[in-house]
C-alpha positions as CSV (number, residue, x, y, z in Angstrom):
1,X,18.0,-26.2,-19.9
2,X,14.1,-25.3,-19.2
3,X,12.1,-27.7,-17.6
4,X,9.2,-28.9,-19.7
5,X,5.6,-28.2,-18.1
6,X,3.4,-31.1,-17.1
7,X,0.2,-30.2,-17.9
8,X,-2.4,-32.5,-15.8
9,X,-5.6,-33.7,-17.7
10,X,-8.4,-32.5,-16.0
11,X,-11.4,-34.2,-15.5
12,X,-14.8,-34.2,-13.9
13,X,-16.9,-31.0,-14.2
14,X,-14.4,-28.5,-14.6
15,X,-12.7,-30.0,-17.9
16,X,-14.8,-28.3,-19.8
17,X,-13.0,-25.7,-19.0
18,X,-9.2,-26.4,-18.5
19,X,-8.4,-25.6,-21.9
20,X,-10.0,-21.9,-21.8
21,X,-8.4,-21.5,-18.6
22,X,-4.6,-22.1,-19.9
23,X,-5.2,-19.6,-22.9
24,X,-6.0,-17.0,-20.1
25,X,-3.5,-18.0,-17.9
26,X,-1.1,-17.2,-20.8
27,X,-3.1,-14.0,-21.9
28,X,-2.2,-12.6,-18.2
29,X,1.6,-13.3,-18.5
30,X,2.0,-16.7,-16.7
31,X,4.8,-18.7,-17.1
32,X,4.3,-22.1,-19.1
33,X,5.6,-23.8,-15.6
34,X,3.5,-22.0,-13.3
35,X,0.2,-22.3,-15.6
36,X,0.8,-26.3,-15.3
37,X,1.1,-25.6,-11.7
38,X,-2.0,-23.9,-11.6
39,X,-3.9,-26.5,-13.9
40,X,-2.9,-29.5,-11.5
41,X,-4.5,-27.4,-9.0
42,X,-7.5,-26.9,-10.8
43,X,-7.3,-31.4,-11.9
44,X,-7.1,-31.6,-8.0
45,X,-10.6,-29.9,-7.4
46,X,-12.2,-30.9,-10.2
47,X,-11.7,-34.7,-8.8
48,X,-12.8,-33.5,-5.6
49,X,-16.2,-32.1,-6.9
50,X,-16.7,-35.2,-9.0
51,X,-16.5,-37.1,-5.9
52,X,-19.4,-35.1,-4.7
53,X,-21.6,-34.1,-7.7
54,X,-20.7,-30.6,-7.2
55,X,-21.2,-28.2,-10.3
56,X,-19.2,-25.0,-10.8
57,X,-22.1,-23.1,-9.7
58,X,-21.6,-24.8,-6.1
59,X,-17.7,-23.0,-5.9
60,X,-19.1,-20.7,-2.7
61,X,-16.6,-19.1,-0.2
62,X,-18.4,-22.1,1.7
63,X,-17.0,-25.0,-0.9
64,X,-13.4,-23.4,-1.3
65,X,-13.2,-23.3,2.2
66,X,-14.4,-27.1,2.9
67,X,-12.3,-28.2,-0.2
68,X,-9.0,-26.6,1.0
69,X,-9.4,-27.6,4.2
70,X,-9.7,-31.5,3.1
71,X,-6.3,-31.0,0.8
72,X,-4.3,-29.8,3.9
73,X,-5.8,-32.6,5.7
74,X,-4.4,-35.1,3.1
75,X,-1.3,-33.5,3.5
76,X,-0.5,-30.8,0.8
77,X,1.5,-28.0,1.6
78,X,1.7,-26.4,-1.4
79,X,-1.5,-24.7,-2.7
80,X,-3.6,-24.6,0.3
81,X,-5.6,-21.5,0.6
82,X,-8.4,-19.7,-1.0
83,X,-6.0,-17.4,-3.0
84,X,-4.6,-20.4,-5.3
85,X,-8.1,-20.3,-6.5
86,X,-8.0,-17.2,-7.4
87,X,-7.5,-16.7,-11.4
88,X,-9.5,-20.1,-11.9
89,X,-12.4,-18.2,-9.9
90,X,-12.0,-15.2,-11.7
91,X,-12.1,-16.7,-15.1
92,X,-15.4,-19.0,-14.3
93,X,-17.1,-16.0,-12.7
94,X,-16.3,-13.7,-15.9
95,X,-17.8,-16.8,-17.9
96,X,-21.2,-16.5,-16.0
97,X,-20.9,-20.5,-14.3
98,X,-19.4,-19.6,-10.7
99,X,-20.2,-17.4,-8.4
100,X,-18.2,-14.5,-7.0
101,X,-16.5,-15.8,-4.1
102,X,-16.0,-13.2,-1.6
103,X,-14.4,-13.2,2.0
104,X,-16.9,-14.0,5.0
105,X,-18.6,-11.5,6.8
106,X,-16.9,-10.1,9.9
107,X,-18.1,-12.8,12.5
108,X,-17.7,-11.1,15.8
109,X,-18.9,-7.9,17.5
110,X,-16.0,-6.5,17.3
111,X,-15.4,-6.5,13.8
112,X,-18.7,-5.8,12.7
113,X,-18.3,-3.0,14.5
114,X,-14.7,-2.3,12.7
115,X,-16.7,-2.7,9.8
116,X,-19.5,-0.4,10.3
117,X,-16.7,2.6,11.3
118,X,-15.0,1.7,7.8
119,X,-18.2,2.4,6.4
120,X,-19.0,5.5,8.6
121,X,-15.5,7.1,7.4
122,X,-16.1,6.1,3.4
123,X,-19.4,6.8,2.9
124,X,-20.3,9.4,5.7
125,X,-16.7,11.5,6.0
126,X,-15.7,10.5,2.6
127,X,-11.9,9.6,3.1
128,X,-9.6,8.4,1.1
129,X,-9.5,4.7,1.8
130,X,-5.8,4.6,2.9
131,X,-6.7,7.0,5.4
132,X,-10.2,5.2,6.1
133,X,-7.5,1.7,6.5
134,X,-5.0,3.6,8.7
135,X,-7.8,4.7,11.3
136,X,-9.4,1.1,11.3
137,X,-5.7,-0.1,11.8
138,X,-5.5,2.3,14.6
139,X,-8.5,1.4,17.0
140,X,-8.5,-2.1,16.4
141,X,-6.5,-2.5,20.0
142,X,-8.8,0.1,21.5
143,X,-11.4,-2.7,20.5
144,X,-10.3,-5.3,20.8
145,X,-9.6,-4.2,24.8
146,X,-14.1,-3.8,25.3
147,X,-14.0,-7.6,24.5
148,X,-16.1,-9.0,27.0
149,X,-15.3,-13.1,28.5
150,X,-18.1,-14.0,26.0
151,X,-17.3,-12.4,23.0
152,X,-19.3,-9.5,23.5
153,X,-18.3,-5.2,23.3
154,X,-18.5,-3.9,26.4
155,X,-19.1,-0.4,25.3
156,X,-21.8,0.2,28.5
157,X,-18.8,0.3,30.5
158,X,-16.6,3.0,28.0
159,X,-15.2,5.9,30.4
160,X,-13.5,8.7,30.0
161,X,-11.1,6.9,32.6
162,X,-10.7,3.8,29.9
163,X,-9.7,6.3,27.2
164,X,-7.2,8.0,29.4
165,X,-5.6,4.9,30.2
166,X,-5.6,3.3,26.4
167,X,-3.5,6.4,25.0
168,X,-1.3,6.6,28.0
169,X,-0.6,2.5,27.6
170,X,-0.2,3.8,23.5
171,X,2.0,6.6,23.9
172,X,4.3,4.5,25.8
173,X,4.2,2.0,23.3
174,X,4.8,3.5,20.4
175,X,5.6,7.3,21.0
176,X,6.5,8.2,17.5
177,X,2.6,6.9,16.1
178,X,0.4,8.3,19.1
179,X,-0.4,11.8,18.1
180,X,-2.0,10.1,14.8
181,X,-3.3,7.4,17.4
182,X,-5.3,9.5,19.5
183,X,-7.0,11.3,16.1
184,X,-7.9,7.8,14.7
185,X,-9.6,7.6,18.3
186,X,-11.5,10.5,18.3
187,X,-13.1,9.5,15.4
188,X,-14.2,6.4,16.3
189,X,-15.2,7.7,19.7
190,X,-17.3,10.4,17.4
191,X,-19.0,7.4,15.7
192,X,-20.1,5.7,18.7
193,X,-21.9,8.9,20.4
194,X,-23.5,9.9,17.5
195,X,-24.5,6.3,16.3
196,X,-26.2,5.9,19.7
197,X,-23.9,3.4,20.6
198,X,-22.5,5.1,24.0
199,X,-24.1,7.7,26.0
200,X,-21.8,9.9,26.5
201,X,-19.2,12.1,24.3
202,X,-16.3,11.2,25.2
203,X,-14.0,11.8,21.9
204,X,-12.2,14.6,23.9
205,X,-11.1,12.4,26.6
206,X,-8.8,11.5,24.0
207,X,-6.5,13.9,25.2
208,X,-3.3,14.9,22.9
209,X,0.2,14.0,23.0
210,X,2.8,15.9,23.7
211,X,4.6,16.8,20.8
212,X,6.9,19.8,19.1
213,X,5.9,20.8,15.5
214,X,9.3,20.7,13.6
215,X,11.4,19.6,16.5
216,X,13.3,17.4,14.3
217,X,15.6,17.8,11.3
218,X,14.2,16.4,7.7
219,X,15.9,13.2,7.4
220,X,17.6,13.4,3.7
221,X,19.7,11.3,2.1
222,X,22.9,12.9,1.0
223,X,23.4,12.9,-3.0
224,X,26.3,9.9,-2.8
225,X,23.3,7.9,-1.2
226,X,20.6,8.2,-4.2
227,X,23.5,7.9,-6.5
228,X,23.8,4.9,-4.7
229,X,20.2,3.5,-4.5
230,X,19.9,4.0,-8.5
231,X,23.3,2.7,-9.1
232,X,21.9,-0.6,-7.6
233,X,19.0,-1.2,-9.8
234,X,19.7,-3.9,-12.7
235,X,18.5,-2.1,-15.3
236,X,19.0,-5.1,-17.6
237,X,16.2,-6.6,-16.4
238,X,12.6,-5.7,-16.2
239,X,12.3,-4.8,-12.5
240,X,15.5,-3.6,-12.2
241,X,14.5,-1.2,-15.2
242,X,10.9,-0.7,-13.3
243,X,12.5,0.1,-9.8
244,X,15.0,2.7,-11.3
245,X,12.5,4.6,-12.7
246,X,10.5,4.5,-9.9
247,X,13.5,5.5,-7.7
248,X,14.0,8.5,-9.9
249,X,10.3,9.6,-9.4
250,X,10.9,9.8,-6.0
251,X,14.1,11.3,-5.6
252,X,13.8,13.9,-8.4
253,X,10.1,15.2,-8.1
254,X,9.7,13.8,-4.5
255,X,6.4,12.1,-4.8
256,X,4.5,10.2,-1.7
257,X,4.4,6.1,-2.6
258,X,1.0,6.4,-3.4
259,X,1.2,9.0,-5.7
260,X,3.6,6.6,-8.0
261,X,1.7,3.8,-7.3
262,X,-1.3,5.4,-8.7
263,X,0.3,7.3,-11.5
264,X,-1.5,6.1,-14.7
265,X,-0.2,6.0,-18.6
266,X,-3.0,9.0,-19.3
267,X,-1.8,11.2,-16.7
268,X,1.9,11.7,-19.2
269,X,1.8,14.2,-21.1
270,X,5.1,13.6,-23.4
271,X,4.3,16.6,-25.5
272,X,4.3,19.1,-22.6
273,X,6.5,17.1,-20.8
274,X,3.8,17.4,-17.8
275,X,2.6,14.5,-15.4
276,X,-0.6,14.4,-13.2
277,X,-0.2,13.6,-10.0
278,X,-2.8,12.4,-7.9
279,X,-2.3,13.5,-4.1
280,X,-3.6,13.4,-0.8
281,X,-7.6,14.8,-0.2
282,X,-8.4,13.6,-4.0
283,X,-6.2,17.1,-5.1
284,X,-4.7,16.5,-9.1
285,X,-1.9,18.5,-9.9
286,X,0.5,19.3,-12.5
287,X,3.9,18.7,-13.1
288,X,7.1,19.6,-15.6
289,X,8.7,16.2,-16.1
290,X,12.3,16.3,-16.0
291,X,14.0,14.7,-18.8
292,X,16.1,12.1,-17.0
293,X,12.8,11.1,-15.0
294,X,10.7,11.0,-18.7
295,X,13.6,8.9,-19.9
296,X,13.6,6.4,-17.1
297,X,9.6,6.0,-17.1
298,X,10.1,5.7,-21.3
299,X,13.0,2.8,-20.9
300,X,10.9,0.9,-18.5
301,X,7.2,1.6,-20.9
302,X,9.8,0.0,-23.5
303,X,11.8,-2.5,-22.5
304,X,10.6,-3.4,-18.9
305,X,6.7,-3.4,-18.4
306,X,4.5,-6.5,-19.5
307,X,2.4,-6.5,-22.6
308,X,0.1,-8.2,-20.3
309,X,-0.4,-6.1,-18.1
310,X,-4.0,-5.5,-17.0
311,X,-4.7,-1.8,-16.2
312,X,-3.6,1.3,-17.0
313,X,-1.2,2.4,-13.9
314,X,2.2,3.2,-15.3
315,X,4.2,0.4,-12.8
316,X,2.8,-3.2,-12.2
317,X,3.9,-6.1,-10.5
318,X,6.5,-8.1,-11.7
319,X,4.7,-11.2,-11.5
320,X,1.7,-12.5,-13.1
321,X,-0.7,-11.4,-12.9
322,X,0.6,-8.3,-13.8
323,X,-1.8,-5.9,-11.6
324,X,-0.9,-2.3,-10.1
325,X,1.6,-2.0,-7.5
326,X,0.5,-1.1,-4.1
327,X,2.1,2.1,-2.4
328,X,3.6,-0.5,-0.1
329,X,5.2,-2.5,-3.1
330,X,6.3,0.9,-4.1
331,X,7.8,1.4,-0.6
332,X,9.4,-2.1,-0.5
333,X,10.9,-1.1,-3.6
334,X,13.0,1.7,-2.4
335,X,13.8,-0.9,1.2
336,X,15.1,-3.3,-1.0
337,X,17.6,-0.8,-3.0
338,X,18.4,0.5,0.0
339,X,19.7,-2.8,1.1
340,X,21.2,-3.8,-2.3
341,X,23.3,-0.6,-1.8
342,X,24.2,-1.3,1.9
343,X,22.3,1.4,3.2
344,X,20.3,0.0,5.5
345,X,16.8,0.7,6.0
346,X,15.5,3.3,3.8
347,X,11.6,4.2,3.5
348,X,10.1,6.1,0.1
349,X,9.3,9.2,2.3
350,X,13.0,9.6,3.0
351,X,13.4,10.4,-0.8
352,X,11.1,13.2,-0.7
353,X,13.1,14.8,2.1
354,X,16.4,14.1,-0.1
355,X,14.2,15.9,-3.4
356,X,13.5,19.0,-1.1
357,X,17.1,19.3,0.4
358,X,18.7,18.8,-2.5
359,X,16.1,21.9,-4.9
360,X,17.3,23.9,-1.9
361,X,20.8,23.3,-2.1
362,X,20.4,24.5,-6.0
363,X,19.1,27.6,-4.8
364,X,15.6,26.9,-4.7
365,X,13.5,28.9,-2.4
366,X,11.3,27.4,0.2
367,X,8.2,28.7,-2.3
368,X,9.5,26.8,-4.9
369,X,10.1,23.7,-3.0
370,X,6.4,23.7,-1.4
371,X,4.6,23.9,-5.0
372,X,6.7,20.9,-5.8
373,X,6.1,18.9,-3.1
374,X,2.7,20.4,-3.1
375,X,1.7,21.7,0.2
376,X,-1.0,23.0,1.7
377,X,0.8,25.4,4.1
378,X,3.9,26.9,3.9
379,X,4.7,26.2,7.3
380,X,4.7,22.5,6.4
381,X,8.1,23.4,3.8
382,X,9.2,25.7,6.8
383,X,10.9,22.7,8.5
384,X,13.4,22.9,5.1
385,X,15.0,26.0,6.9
386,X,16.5,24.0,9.2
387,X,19.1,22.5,6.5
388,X,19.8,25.6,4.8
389,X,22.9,26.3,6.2
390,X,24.6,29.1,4.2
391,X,21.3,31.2,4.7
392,X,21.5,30.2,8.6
393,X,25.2,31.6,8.7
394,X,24.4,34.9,8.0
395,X,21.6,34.5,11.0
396,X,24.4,33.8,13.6
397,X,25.9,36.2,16.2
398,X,29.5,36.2,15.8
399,X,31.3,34.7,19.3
400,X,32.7,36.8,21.4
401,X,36.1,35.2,21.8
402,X,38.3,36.8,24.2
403,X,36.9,40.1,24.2
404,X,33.6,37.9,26.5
């Protein structure tokens, strides 16, 4: 039996538009129950603006702050933060009677300055903004450790000596992420000298971390395993119809999460049976489409993605509002199948090892597999050698036996 939805009856200066706002709540894919939920939210405020002769055009960050703060105060603990706000904010800015509410400014040293090296790395180096986030991500402890009693950077102090001891501290930490630490510091130690921030250069006291290029073995999943992951995917249902074919991007064609995430309608070419994919340092390249891969993306463009859905990316959430999926969602996609199918804990990257091991135990060469994957080097595909084992046979001395 479904629960009817209670729709509260809003009053005070946002009434005027209640009504407006359910239609768009609808347009976007929301639920009858969860657009009521929504609409109570928005009864709740507009009271609370009555009360103090407040006018749309007064719903700063400032307001939404001061009003949410007052409703956990009363004791709600349901609908309590900015982001409840959100579509309603949306819709009244799109309308032209509210203003865009945006997150305060960074409010200490320390992240202004965070914030000026975000800018230094988009607009001066021109990175991709993952990259530009993973840097940021990387020195905020470095930072965070020039905090001074009183709130204040410390950066007259900054010594080669400092450095040392941060990426030592680091690399005992977190061995596996300190090689891609101590370039994230560099950088930022780059942006201080030449912003006039420090005196002295000192991005080469970063010094490197020991580390063997293709020490390892590419961690593939065998072919039971992805039979597996798929195998667990409801395809009954819209996500589970969403998740398979995003699964089957990965494993057959061995894309990076990002690359599915931003992988648009336009960029299918059905008639060639060609997709565009988007990669890392802004490169666009072609590639054939496999017919079980076009028919899982077709199955979920059918049956599985929202009518509602608001841009043009091939996968979006599964939620309202029905936005593009993040290349973590696309990565918590594949952890979640991989527990479904009792695997434990699988990330997306492992797939594009299993898509490379598996061309090249069809035959392909380690040419072939690196325009797939589409690298830069062919050393990069070299590490592949490593799990070809019939051509590693014939490399091996035969032993000696008795005869040593």
């Amino acid at each position: 039996m479904t629960t009817a939805p209670c729709w509260a009856q809003v009053r005070g200066p946002l009434a005027p538009y209640a009504e407006g706002f359910r239609v768009e709540l609808e347009r976007l894919g929301y639920t009858p129950l969860t657009a009521a939920g929504h609409l109570r939210l928005v009864a709740h405020l507009s009271r609370w603006m009555l009360e103090r002769h407040l006018e749309p055009s007064a719903l700063t960050q400032t307001t939404v702050d001061a009003y949410f703060a007052e409703r956990r105060a009363l004791g709600y603990v349901n609908s309590v933060s900015g982001r409840s706000l959100r579509p309603l904010l949306d819709y009244l800015w799109h309308l032209g009677v509210a203003p865009p509410v945006t997150p305060a400014g960074p409010t200490t040293p320390a992240e202004v300055l965070l914030v000026q090296y975000r800018d230094y790395l988009s607009v001066e180096r021109g990175l991709a903004g993952t990259t530009v986030e993973l840097n940021v991500r990387m020195v905020r402890p470095f930072v965070a450790g020039l905090v001074r009693a009183d709130g204040g950077l410390d950066l007259g102090a900054l010594s080669a000596g400092k450095v040392s001891a941060f990426v030592l501290e680091q690399s005992r930490r977190r061995p596996g992420s300190a090689g891609r630490m101590v370039t994230a510091l560099r950088s930022l130690l780059g942006f201080l000298y030449i912003g006039g921030l420090i005196d002295t250069p000192l991005s080469m006291a970063a010094l490197s971390v020991a580390s063997w290029t293709h020490s390892g073995l590419p961690k593939g999943l065998p072919d039971e395993q992805v039979k597996a992951l798929l195998a667990s995917c409801d395809r009954d249902s819209a996500t589970g119809c969403r998740d398979f074919a995003i699964l089957t991007l990965l494993a057959r064609l061995g894309l990076r999460a990002g690359e599915v995430a931003s992988l648009t309608l336009s960029d299918v070419d059905w008639r060639r049976g060609e997709i565009t994919v988007r990669g890392k340092g802004n490169r666009c390249d072609r590639l054939p489409l496999p017919a079980d891969v076009g028919q899982a993306v077709v199955d979920y463009l059918r049956s599985g993605r929202p009518a509602a859905a608001q841009d043009r990316t091939v996968f979006v959430r599964a939620q309202a509002p029905y936005r593009t999926l993040t290349s973590n969602a696309v990565t918590t996609v594949v952890v979640n199948a991989g527990r479904r199918a009792g695997l434990g804990l699988i990330g997306a990257h492992r797939l594009r090892h299993s898509a490379a091991t598996a061309m090249l135990g069809a035959g392909g060469s380690l040419t072939e597999i690196g325009q797939i994957l589409r690298h830069q080097r062919l050393l990069t595909t070299a590490i592949y050698a490593k799990v070809d084992q019939c051509a590693l046979r014939q490399l091996v001395r035969p032993w000696p036996g008795e005869a040593a």
